[in-house]
C-alpha positions in Angstrom: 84.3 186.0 86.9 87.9 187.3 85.9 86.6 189.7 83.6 84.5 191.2 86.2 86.6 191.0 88.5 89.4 192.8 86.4 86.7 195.5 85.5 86.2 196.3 89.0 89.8 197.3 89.2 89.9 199.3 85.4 86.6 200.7 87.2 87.8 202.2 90.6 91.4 203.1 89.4 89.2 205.4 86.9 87.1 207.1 89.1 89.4 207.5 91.6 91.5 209.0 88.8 94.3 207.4 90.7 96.9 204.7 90.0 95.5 201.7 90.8 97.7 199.5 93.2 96.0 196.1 91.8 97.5 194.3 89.6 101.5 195.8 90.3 103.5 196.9 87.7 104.9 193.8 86.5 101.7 192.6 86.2 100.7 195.2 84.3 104.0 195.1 82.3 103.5 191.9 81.6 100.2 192.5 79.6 101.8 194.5 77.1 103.7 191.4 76.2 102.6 189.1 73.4 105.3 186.3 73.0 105.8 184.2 70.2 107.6 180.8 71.1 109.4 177.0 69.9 107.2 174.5 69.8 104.3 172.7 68.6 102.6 171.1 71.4 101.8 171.1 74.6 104.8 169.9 75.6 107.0 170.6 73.4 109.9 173.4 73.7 109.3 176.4 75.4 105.4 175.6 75.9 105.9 174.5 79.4 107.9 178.1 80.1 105.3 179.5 78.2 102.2 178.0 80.5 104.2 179.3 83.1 104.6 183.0 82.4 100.5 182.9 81.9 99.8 181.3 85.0 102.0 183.9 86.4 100.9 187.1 84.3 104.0 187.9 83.1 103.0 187.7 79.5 99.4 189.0 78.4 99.3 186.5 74.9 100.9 184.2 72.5 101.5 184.7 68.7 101.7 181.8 66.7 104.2 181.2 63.8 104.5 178.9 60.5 107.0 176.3 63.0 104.4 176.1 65.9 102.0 174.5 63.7 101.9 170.7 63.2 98.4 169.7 63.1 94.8 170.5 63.8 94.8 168.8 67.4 98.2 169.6 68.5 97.0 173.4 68.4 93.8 172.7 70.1 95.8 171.4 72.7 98.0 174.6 73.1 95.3 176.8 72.7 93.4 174.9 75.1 96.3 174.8 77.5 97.1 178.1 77.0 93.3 179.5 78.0 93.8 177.0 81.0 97.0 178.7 82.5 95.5 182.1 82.2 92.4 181.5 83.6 92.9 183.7 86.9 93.6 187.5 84.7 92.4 188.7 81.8 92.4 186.1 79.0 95.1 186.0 77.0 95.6 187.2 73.7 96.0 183.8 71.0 97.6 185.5 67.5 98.5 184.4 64.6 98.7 185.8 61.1 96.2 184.8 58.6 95.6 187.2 55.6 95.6 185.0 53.1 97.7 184.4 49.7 101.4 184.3 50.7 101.0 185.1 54.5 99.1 181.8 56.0 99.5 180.3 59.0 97.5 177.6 58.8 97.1 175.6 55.4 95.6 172.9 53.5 98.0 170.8 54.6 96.7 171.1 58.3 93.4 170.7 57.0 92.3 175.1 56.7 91.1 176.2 53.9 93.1 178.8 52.4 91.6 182.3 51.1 93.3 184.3 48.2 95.7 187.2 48.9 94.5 190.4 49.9 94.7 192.0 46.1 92.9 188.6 44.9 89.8 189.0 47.2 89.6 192.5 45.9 89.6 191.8 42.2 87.3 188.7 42.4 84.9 189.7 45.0 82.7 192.7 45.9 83.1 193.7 49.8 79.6 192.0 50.5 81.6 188.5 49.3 84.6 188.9 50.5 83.4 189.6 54.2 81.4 185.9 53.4 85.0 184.6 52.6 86.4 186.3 55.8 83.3 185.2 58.4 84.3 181.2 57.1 88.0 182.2 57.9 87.4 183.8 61.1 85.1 181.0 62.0 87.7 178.2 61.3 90.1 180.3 63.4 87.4 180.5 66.5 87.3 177.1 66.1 91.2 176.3 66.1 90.9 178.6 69.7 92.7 181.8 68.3 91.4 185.3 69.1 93.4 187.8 67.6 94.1 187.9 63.4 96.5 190.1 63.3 95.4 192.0 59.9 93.7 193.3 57.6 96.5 195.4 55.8 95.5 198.7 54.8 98.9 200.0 53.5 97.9 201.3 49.9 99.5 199.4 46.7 101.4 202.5 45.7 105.2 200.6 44.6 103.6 197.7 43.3 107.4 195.6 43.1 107.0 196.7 46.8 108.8 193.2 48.4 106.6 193.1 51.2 103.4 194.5 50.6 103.0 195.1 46.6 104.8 192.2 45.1 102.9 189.6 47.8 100.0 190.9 46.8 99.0 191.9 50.2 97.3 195.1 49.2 93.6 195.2 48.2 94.4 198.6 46.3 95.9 202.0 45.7 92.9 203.5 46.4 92.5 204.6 50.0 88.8 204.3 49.9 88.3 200.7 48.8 90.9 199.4 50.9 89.0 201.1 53.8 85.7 199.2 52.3 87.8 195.9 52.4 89.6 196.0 55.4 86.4 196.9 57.0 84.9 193.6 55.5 87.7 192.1 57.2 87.2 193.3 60.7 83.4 192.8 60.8 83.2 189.3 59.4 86.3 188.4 62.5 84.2 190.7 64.8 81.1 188.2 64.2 83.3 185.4 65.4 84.3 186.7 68.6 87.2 187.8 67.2 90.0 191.1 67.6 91.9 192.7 64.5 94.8 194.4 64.1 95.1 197.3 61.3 98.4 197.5 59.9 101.1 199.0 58.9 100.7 202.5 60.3 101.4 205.2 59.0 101.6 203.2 55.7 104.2 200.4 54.6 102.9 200.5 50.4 105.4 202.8 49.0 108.6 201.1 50.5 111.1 199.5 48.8 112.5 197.6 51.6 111.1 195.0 53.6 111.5 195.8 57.2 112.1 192.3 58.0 115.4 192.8 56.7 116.7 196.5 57.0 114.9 199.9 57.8 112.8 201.6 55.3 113.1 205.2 54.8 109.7 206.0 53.3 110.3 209.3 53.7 110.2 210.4 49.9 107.7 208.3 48.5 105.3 207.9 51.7 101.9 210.7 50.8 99.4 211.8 53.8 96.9 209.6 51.4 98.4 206.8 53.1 96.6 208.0 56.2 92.9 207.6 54.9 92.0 203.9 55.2 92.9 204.5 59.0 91.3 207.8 59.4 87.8 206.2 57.5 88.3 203.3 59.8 89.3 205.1 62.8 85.9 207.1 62.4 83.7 203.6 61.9 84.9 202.2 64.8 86.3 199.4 63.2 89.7 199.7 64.5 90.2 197.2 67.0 94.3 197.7 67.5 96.4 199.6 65.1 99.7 197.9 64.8 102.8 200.2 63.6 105.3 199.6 61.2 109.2 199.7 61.5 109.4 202.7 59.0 111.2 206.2 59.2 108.8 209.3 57.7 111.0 212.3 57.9 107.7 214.2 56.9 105.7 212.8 60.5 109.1 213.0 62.4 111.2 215.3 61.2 113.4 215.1 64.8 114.7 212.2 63.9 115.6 208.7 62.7 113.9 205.9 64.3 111.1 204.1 62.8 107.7 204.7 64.0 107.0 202.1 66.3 109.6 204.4 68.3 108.3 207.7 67.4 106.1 210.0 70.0 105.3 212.2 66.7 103.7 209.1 64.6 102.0 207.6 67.6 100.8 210.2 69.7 100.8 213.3 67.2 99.2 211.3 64.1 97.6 208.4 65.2 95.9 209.8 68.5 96.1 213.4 68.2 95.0 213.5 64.3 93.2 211.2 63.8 91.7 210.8 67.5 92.1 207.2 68.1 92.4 206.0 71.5 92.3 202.3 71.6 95.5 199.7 71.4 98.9 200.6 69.7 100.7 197.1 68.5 104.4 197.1 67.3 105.3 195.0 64.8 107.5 192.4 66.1 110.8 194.2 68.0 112.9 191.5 66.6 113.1 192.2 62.8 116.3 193.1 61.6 115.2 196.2 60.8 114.7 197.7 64.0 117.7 194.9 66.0 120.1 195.7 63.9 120.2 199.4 64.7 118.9 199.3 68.1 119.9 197.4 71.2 116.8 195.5 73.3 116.5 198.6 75.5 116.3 201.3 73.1 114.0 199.3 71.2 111.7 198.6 74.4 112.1 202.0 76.3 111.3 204.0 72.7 108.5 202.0 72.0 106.5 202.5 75.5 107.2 205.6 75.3 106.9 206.8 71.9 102.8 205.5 72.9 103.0 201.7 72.0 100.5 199.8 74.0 101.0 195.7 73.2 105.2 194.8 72.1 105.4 191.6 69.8 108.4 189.5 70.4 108.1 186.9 67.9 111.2 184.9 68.1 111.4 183.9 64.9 115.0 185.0 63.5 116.6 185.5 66.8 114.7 183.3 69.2 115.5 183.7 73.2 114.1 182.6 75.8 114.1 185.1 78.4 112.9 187.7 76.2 110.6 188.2 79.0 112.0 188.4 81.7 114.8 191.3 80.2 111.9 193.7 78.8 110.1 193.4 82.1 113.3 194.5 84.2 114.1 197.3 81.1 110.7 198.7 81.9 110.2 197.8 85.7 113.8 199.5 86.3 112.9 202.6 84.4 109.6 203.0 85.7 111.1 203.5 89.4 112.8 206.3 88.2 110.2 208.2 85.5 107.0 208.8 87.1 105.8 209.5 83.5 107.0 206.3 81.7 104.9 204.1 84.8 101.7 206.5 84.2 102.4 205.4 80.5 102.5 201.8 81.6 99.4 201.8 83.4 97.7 203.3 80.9 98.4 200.7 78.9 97.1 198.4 81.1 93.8 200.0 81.2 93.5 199.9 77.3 94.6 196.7 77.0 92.1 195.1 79.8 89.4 197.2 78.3 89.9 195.2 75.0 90.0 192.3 76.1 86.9 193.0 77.9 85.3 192.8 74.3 86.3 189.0 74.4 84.1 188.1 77.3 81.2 189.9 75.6 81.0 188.5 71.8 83.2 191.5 70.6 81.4 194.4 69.3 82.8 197.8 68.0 85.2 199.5 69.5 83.6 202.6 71.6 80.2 201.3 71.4 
């Protein structure tokens, strides 16, 4: 009933062509939030908070971490919770990060069964396989109540000491086309469980040599427009779910200036959605990494993101945990919206792209556009 409901309202605010005056703009704000947290239960730690800002609508989804996972049951009983408190909006997005090899989630030791890295699957499997591997993965996640994986990675192994994306082994190559065959394995075998994807780490993290967990890569002179193609292939297949950027300055996409692309109107609205025509949900990579916190305050960071075209802001709270995360980017962009007509049309349509994916939960999830 919610989803109808809520498609009533994407529906009529469409025709009308008009800004639609249900839900407000904190509400709609409040979508484009998706909050990691402390705890691993129920009850424990900020999960009671947590609950709250869903019943609420101040937060639009959760994203699980290593520390929120005790066991099997305790996260059936979050996740369970968590579709509970949400149950009068849109459902909630439930993310964690499960790619396999080095970047796992859940383990053997919680009783999942882990899948090689990225660059394994690739040399051991043909795609037919390895989308096998990823339906029993997606499946186990389905079952666990998650929704969103947030992968494949389709940055290209071009530095292979690269310490976040070649040396993990999180690449499935250097060539654009069969990471595009991969990734697409990927996204179909989560597709078949009811499950979202997010494509990642646009416009290309696999030529750094930085990790942007840690400072701000400048990929300006070893990043190539090859790096583009996995999206653009996948882009054109409809198998892009969400696109989620990456905290990376390309002086040869933005030459204006020095913020990393999750911040920059030239990477986001000139190259992804003007180039390469994609219209569906932008993701930041999480707006607390040290690469992006360390040079920008919580404003900058939350004002150049929306703008710059970002559709869904990740606050992890991993390094630098706090717990009213929420409640600060909500007045940043309530308080800025009163005063820049274009900032709350931005907003809103945001709104409408994220409600419109999560549509594609209600219905079994099929391809984007179709």
């Amino acid at each position: 009933m919610r989803l109808a409901t809520y498609s009533l309202l994407l529906f009529c605010a469409i025709a009308s062509g008009a800004r639609a005056e249900v839900p407000d703009l904190r509400a709609w704000i409040g979508q484009m939030i998706l909050l990691g947290f402390l705890g691993a239960d129920a009850r424990d730690g900020w999960m009671p908070q947590v609950l709250e800002q869903l019943e609420q609508g101040r937060i639009g989804g959760v994203l699980f971490l290593k520390g929120n996972i005790a066991s099997r049951r305790a996260v059936l009983r979050m996740n369970r919770a968590i579709a509970r408190a949400a149950r009068n909006g849109p459902p909630p997005l439930i993310a964690i990060d499960q790619e396999g090899g080095r970047v796992e989630r859940l383990t053997r030791r919680v009783g999942f069964t882990e899948l090689p890295s990225a660059s394994q699957i690739a040399r051991r499997h043909e795609p037919a396989r390895a989308r096998q591997r990823y339906a029993d993965m997606a499946g186990q996640l389905r079952q666990w109540g998650f929704n969103l994986n947030l992968g494949p990675v389709v940055d290209l192994n071009v530095n292979p000491a690269n310490p976040v994306i070649g040396r993990p082994g999180r690449a499935y190559s250097a060539d654009p086309d069969t990471v595009a065959r991969y990734a697409a394995a990927f996204v179909e075998a989560h597709r078949e469980h009811g499950m979202l994807t997010a494509l990642k780490h646009f416009p290309g993290h696999g030529s750094s040599t930085a990790d942007s967990h840690d400072t701000l890569p400048d990929i300006s002179a070893t990043w190539s427009r090859t790096e583009l193609k996995p999206y653009r292939i996948l882009i054109r297949d409809k198998q892009a779910d969400m696109i989620m950027t990456g905290h990376l300055v390309n002086a040869q996409l933005q030459p204006a200036g020095k913020v990393p692309a999750t911040m920059s109107q030239a990477v986001i609205e000139g190259v992804l959605r003007g180039e390469l025509g994609y219209d569906g949900v932008v993701i930041s990579d999480d707006l607390q990494m040290d690469g992006v916190a360390d040079r920008f305050d919580l404003k900058a960071r939350v004002l150049g993101a929306v703008n710059a075209g970002t559709d869904i802001l990740i606050f992890a709270n991993d390094r630098h945990p706090d717990r009213h995360i929420v409640e600060k980017v909500t007045d940043i962009l309530a308080e800025a919206a009163a005063q820049d007509e274009a900032l709350a049309a931005r907003i809103e349509r945001s709104w409408r792209r994220i409600v419109a994916l999560k549509e594609r939960l209600g219905s079994g999830i099929s391809g984007a556009g179709e």
